[in-house]
N, C-alpha and C positions, 0 to 999 in steps of 0.2 A: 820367866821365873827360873830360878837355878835351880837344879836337880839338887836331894840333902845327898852328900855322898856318904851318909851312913846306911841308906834304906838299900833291904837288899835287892837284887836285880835277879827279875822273873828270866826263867828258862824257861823251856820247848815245854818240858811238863807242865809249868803252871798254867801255858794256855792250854794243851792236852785239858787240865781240870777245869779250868773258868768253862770251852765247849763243853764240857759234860756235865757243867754241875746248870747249864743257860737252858730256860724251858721253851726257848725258842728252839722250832726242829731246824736240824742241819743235814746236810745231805753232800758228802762231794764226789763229783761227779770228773773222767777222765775227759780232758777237752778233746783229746781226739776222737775218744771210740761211745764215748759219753754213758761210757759204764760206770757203775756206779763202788768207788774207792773205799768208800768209810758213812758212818751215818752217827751221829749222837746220840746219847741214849733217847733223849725227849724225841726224838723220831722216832727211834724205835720203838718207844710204847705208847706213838700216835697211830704206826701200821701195824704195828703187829707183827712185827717182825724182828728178828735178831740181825747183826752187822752180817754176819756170815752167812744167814740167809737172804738179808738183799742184792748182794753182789751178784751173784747170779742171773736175776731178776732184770726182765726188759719193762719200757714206758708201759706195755699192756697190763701188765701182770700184775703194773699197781698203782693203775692210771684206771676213773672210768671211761665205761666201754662208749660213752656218748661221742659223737662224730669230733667236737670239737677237742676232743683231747685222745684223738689220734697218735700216734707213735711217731708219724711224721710231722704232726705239727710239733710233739716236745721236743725231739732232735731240732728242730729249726729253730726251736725259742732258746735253747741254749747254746748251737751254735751262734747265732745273733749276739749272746754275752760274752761269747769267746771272740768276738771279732770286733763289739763293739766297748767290752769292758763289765756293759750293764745290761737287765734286761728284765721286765718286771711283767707278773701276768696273772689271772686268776684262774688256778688248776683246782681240779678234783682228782686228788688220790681215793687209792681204794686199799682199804687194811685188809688184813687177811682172810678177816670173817664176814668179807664182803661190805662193807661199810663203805660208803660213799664219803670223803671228807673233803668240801669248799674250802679252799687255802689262799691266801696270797702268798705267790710266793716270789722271789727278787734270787737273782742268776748271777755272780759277780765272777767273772774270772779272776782268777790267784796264782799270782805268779811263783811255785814252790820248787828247792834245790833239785828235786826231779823234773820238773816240767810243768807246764801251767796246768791248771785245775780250772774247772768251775763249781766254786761254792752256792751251792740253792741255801737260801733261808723261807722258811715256809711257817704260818700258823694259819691254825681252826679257826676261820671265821662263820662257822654253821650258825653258832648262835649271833655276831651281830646280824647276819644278811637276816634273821628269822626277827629278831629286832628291830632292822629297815622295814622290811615289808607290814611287820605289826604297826609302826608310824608310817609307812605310805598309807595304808589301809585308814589308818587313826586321820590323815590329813586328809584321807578324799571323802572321809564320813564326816567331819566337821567343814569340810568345804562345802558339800549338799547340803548341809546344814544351815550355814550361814546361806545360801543362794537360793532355799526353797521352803525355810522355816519362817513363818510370820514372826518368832518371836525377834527381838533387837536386840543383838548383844552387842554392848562395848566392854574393854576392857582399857580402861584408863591408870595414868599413873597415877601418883600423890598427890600431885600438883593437879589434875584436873585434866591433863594431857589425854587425848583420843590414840594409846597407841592399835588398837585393834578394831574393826567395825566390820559386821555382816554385810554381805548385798543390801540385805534388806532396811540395816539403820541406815547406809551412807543412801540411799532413796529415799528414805522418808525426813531425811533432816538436810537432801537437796544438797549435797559435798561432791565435790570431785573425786573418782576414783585414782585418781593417779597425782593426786597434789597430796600431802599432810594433813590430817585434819585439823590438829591444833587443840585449842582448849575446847570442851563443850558446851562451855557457858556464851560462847560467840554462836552459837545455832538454836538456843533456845533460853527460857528462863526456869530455874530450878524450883522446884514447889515439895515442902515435904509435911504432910497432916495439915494440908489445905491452904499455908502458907509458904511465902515466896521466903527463899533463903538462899547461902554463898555453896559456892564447892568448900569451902574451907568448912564452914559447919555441916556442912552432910556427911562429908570423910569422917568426919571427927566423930558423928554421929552411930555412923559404920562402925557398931562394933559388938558382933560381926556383920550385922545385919540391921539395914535401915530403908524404910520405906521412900521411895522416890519419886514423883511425877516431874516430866519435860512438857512444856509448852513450846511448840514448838511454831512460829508463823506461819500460815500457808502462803501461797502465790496465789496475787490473783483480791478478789471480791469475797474469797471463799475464809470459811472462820478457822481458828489456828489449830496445829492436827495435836490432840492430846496423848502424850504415853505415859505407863504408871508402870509401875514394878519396882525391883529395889535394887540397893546395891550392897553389896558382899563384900568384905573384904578380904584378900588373898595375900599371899607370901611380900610380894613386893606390889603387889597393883590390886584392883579395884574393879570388880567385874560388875557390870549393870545391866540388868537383864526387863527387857522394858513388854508393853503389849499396848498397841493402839485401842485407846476409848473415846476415842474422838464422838461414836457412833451414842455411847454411853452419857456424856458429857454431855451431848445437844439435848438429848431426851430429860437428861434431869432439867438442861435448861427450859425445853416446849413445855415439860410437867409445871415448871415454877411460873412460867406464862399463863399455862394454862388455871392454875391458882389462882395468880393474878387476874385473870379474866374471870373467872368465877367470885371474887372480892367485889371486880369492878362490878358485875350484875347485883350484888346484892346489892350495893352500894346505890344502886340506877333504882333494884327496884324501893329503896328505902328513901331514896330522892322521887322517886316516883310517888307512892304512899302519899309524903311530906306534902310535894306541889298540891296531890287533890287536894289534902285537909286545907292546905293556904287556898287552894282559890276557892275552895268551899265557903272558908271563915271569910273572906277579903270581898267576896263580892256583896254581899248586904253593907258592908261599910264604904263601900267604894260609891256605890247608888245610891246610900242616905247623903257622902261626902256631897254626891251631884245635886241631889233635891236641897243641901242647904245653901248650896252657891245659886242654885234657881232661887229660892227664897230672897236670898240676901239682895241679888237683881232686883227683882219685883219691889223688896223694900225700900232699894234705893232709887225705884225711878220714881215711888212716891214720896217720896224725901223731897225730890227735886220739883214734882209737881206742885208740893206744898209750901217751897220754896225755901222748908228747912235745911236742902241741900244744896251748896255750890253748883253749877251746872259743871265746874272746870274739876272740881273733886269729884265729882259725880265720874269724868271720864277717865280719871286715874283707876278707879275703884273698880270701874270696868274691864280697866285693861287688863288690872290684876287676875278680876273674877274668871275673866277669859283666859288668861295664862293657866290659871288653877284652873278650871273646866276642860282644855284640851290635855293638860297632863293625868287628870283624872278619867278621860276615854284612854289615854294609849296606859294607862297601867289598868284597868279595863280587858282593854285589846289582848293586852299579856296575860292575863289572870285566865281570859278564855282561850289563849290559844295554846296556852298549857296544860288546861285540863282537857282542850282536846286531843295533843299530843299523849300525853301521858295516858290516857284513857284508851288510847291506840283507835280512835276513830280519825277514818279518812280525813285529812288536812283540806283546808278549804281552795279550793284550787282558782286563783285570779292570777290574772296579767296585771303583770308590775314591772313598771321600768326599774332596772337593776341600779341606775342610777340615781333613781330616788330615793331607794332604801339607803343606798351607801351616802346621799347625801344627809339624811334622817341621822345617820350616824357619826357623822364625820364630829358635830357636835361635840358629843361624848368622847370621843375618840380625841380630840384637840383638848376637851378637859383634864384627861388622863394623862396628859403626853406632857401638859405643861409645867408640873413639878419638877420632875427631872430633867427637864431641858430639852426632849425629844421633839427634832424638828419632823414635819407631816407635811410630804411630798402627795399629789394625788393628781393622778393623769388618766381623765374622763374623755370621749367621745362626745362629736357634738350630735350623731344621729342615737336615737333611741337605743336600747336593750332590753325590748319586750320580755320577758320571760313567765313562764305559768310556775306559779308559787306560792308557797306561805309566807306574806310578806314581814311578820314580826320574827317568828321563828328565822328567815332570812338575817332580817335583820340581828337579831342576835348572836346566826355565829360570824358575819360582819365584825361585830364588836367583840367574838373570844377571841380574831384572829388578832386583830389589830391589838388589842389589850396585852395580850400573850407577848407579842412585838413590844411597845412599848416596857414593859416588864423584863423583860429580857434586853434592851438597849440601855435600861436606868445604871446599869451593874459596867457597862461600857466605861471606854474616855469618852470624853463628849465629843473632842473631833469628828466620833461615829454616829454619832447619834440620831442617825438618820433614817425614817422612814415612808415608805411610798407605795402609795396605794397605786395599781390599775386595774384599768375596768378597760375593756376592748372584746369586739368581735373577732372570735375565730372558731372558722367556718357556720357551723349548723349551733355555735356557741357562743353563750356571753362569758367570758370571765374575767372574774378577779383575783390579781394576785396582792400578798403582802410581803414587801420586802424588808429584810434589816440586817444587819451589819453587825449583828451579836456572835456569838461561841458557836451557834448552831447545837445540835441537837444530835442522840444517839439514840438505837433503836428504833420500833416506830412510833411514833410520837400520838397517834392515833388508837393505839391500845394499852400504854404501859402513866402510869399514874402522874400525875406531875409532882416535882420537887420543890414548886412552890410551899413557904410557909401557910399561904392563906389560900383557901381554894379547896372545892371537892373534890380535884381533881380527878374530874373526868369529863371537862368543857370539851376540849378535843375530841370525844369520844363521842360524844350529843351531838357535837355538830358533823360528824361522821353521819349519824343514825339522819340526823337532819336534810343534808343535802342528798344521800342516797337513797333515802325516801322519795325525794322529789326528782327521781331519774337523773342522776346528776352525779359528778365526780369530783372528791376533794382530794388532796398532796399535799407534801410536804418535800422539800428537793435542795439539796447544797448551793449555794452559789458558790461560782466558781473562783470569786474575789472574797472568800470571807462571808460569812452568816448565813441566812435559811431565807428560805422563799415558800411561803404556805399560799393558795390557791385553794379555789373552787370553779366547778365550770356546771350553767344550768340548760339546758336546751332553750334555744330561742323560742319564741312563741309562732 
């Protein structure tokens, strides 16, 4: 750029004035004898001292007395500038009235028409070092902080970005401490007044202040770890300040269980009540049902005596009678072994091959299956399976398992549709499993109600009570190809 040759041109004076009017201190110092030449006035009314009074004055006199700022160490720091040009270091002068003053200060040799100089420039740095130390202090208290405070603090940007995390979040949301976090929505799912929601509406929500809950997955079998707290909004970022309730979370959850188990008892005993009244009412009709099928016999063997009846209809009419007389003993059978159930009197204890019951059932079970197309696999032993039992109660939750299966394959493609019964020995055990090839199942499926439309839902639950009555163990278990697998196991006889 060319100089304007009208602008005037600075003399000796005018730098004379710009050193004197610059509130940086100056100080110049003789490069040989390193006395001291001249001094600015911003020096002098940092020491406290006049130009006429510093000359005089050696490194002691206005240096403190601390070892490091010996006489011989400041002769060597400004010889050092004299020889190498430069030289830069942090001194403490001392003003007149005793005053300790932290400086930086920079040594430049100057080369002037009497002989070289070295010029110090020096300023107070008392207040930033008092500054430093106030943010060390500030950074080691907010480090014990984040490393030994349960609460979780992130501080996120706009977008959702993790740029800050305590010890304590980057452990409980399982991140590497030396990778990036990234966005927060990749470690958990957002939830705010009970529902699931975006970072983009919680921020937006944030203003200033918005409630927050993280769902965050566990590792492992274990359930997902919950935090709540909220998030703030700040100058340019987003601070979230969380506290684990996982411990909270479960407890509401065992309380709503435990509700629910207290529903399901009344329900049992309001099922309970019902059964007595029904097998109360049912059995005078069931036993008059029996004496008019005896009658109807009697009448038609004298029919045929008299020759008023066919001998050949006469056997039809029988087989009938007979069909309808043994399904009136086993609904019978049922009617009493529910009131004894239900009455909570000891169950009748017989050996019963395991097989015969499930054969008793397989019936109904084949009936139910063949609506919806449910094909019925069943793989029986040819040696016995004594077991001591109630054989209709048995039999019945036989049929909620396999029903429950069936019902649950109907909602399948049919390619699945398949279901399989076993019965087998193992060890001191008979058991039965049912297999199928459905959705499978959540929670335990032994205390929590079913979601069937039709149903008391609480077959499951009976036949729980049922089999662990009769010393005996029932499950429920994932198969590991797709669907559930339900079982019971009874002690051999």
């Amino acid at each position: 750029m060319t100089a304007d040759p009208s602008a005037p041109e600075l003399v000796t004076t005018d730098f004379v004035a710009m050193m004197n009017a610059s509130r940086t201190c100056v100080l110049v110092h003789d490069a040989a004898t390193k006395n001291i030449l001249w001094a600015n006035p911003a020096a002098c009314d940092l020491l406290e001292w006049s130009v006429t009074e510093l000359r005089p004055l050696k490194a002691h006199h206005m240096s403190s007395s601390a070892a490091q700022y010996d006489r011989v160490i400041g002769r060597a720091w400004l010889q050092e500038a004299v020889e190498r040009g430069s030289n830069r270091i942090e001194w403490h002068y001392r003003s007149r009235t005793g005053r300790v003053i932290p400086t930086d200060a920079v040594a430049t040799r100057v080369e002037l028409a009497q002989g070289p100089v070295v010029m110090v420039q020096f300023r107070d740095i008392e207040r930033e070092q008092e500054v430093e130390q106030l943010l060390r202090r500030t950074t080691s208290y907010v480090d014990a902080l984040s490393r030994h405070t349960s609460t979780i603090a992130l501080m996120l940007d706009p977008d959702g970005t993790v740029r800050f995390a305590t010890d304590t979040a980057i452990a409980v949301l399982r991140a590497d401490p030396d990778e990036a976090l990234g966005r927060l929505t990749r470690f958990g799912t957002l939830r705010s007044e009970g529902r699931r929601t975006s970072w983009s509406e919680l921020a937006r929500r944030a203003a200033p202040v918005a409630p927050v809950q993280l769902e965050v997955p566990a590792a492992g079998q274990t359930g997902p770890v919950w935090l709540e707290g909220s998030l703030e909004r700040l100058d340019d970022a987003l601070l979230m300040l969380l506290h684990d309730v996982s411990e909270r979370v479960s407890t509401e959850a065992r309380r709503e269980r435990e509700l629910a188990r207290e529903n399901h008892l009344a329900r049992y005993t309001a099922m309970g009540d019902m059964a007595m009244a029904i097998a109360h009412e049912l059995g005078q009709p069931l036993a008059a049902a029996g004496n008019f099928l005896a009658g109807v016999t009697r009448r038609a063997a004298a029919l045929v005596a008299s020759g008023t009846l066919p001998a050949e209809a006469a056997d039809h009419l029988d087989v009938g009678i007979s069909s309808a007389g043994r399904q009136i003993d086993r609904a019978a059978r049922i009617v009493s072994s529910v009131r004894a159930y239900v009455g909570h009197l000891e169950h009748t204890e017989q050996v019963v091959d395991l097989r015969d019951v499930l054969e008793e059932c397989l019936y109904f079970v084949r009936l139910r299956a063949d609506p919806p197309g449910v094909r019925v696999g069943v793989h029986v032993p040819d040696d016995g399976l004594g077991v001591r039992c109630e054989r209709v109660l048995t039999g019945q939750v036989v049929l909620n398992l396999c029903f429950n299966a069936v019902d649950e394959l109907a909602a399948c493609p049919s390619e699945d549709r398949d279901l399989t019964i076993t019965l087998a020995r193992e060890g001191a055990d008979a058991v039965l499993t049912v297999d199928d090839r459905g959705r499978g199942f959540t929670g335990d499926p032994f205390t929590e109600f079913t979601t069937k439309e039709h149903g008391s839902g609480i077959g499951l639950a009976l036949s729980y009570r049922i089999i662990t009555r009769q010393h005996g163990r029932i499950w429920a278990e994932h198969r590991p190809d797709g669907g559930s697998r339900f079982g019971f196991a009874l002690p051999l006889a």
